[in-house]
C-alpha positions as CSV (number, residue, x, y, z in Angstrom):
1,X,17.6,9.2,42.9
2,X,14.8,10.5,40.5
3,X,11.7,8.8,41.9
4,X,9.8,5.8,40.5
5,X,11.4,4.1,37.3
6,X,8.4,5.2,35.2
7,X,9.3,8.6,35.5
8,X,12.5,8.4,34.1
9,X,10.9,9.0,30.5
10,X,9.6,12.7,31.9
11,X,13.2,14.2,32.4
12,X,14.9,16.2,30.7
13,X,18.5,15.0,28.4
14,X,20.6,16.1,31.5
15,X,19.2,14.8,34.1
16,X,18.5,11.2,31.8
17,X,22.0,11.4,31.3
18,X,23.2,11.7,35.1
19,X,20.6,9.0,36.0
20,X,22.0,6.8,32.6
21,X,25.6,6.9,34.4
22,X,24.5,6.2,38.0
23,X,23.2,2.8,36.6
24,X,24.6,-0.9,36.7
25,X,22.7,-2.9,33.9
26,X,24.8,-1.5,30.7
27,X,21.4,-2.7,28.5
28,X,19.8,0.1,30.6
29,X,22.4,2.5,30.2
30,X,22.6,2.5,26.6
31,X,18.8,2.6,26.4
32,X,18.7,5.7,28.4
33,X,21.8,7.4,26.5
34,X,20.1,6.7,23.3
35,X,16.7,8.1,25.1
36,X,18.6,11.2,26.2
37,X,19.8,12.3,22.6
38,X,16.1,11.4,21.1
39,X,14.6,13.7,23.1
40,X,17.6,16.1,22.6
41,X,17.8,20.1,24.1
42,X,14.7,22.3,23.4
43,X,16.1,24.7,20.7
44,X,12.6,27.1,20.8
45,X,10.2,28.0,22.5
46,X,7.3,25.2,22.0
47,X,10.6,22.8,22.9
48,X,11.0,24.6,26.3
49,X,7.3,24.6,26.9
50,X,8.1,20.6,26.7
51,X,10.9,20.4,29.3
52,X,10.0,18.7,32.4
53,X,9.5,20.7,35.3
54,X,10.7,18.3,38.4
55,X,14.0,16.8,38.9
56,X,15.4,18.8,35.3
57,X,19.0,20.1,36.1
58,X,18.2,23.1,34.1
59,X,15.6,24.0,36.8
60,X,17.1,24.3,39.9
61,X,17.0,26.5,43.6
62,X,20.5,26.4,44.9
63,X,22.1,24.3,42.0
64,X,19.7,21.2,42.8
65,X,16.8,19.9,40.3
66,X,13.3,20.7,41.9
67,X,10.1,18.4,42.7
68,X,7.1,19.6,44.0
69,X,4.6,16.3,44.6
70,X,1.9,18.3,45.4
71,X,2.2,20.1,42.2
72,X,2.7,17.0,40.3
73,X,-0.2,15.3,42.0
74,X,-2.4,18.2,39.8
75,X,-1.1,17.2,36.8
76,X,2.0,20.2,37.1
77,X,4.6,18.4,35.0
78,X,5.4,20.8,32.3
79,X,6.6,24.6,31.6
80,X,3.8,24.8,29.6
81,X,1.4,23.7,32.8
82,X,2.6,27.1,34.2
83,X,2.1,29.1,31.8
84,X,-0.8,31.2,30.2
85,X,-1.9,31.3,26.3
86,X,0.4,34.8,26.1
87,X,3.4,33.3,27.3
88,X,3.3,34.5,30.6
89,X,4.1,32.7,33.9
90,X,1.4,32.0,35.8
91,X,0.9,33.3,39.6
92,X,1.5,31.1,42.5
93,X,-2.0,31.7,43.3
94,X,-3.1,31.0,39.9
95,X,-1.0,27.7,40.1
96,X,-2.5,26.7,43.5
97,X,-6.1,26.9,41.9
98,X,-5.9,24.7,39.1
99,X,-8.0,21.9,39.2
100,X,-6.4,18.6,37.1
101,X,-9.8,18.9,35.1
102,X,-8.5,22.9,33.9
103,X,-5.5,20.9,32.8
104,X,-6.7,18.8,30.6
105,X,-9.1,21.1,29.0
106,X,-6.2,23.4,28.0
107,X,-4.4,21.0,26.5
């Protein structure tokens, strides 16, 4: 539904709480409904910088949670990977030229 099980941990309280439901093992269920109120709703601006960008039912084209592999392959998990120091989106041109290395130096 949401890709490998590891990646569960990198959505947002929504979408951990659709995947919680669509689950069998009740030990699992309750772990992820207890993860999905930790991580709670981003509430300012540094918390929406923190939202997950792929499979987040807050981000969506035509009502359904995006995933761009490619993007995620170069380290694109984040708002704030799309983003500049002032706030600003970045350019899809911009976001095509990153380099995983540019990444991790801005972080």
């Amino acid at each position: 539904m949401f890709g490998p099980w590891n990646d569960v941990w990198l959505l947002n309280k929504k979408s951990i709480k659709q995947y919680a439901v669509s689950l069998s093992n009740p030990f699992w269920t309750d772990v992820l409904k207890s993860w999905a109120e930790y991580t709670g709703d981003p509430s300012n601006a540094i918390d929406f910088l923190k939202q997950p960008l792929w499979n987040n039912l807050n981000i969506t084209i035509g009502k359904k949670p995006v995933c761009r592999p490619n993007w995620e392959a170069k380290g694109i998990r984040y708002m704030n990977d799309i983003v500049d120091q002032g706030g600003r989106f970045l350019t899809h041109e911009a976001i095509k030229s990153l380099k995983i290395e540019e990444l991790l130096k801005s972080k």
